[in-house]
C-alpha positions as semicolon CSV with decimal commas, in nm:
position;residue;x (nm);y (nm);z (nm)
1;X;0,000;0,000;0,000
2;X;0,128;0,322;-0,120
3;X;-0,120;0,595;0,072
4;X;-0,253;0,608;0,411
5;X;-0,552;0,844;0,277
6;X;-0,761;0,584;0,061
7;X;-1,007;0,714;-0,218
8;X;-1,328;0,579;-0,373
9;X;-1,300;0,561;-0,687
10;X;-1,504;0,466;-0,958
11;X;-1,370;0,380;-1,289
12;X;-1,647;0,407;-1,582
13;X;-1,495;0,247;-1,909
14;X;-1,684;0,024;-2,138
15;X;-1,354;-0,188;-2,207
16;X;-1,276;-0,434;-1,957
17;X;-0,880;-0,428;-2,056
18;X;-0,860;-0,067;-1,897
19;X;-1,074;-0,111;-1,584
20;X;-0,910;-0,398;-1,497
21;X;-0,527;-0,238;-1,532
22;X;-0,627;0,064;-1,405
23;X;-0,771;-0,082;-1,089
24;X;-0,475;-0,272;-1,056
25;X;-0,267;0,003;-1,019
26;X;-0,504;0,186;-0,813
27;X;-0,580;-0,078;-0,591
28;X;-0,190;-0,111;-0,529
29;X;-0,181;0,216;-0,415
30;X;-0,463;0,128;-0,146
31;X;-0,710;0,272;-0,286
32;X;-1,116;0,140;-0,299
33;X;-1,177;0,068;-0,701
34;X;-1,590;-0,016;-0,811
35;X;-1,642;-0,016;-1,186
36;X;-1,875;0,102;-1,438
37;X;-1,952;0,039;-1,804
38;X;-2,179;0,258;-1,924
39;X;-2,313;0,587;-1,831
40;X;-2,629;0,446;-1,717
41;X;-2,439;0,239;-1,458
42;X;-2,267;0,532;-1,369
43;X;-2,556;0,750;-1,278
44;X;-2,708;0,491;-1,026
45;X;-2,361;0,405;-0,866
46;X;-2,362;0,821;-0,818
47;X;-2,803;0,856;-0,705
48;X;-2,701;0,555;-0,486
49;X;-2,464;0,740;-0,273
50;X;-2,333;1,047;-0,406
51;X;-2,085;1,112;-0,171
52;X;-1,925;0,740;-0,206
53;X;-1,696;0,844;-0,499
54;X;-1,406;1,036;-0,433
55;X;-1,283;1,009;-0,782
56;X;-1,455;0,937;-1,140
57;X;-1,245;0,805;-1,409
58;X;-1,479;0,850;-1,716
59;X;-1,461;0,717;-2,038
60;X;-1,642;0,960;-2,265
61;X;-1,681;0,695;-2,525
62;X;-1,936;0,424;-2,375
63;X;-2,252;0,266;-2,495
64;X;-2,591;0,379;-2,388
65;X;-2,531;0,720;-2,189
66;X;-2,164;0,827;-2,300
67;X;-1,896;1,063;-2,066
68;X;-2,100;1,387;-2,184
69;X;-2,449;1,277;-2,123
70;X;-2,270;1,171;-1,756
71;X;-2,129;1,523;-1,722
72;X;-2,441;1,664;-1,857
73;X;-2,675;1,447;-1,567
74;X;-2,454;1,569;-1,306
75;X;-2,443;1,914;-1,384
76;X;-2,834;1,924;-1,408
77;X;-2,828;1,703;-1,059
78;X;-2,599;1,882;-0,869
């Protein structure tokens, strides 16, 4: 474990090549790693509990809702 101040993070990519090596690395660090792969699964990981994601790696190219519409929904939902 590399920090002592672990992050949620959740990694929204619809390849599962990159969300698996990135939460290697970021799991190596210590860090908590849930993944998404599509914007849809995005939004309810985010209405679930809002304040459960430190950190949003987002793909902007991703079946169903892509990274903009995901921007776009939380900018309209605060």
């Amino acid at each position: 474990m590399i920090t002592e101040d672990s992050k949620n993070i959740l990694i929204a990519d619809d390849s599962v090549f990159f969300r698996t090596k990135l939460s290697d690395i970021l799991i190596e660090a210590g860090h908590m790693v849930r993944f998404a792969k599509d914007g849809r699964e995005v939004i309810n990981e985010i209405k679930i509990d809002s304040n459960g994601v430190d950190l949003l790696i987002l793909d902007l190219q991703m079946p169903d809702i892509d990274g903009f519409g995901v921007l776009k929904w939380i900018k309209e939902n605060g």
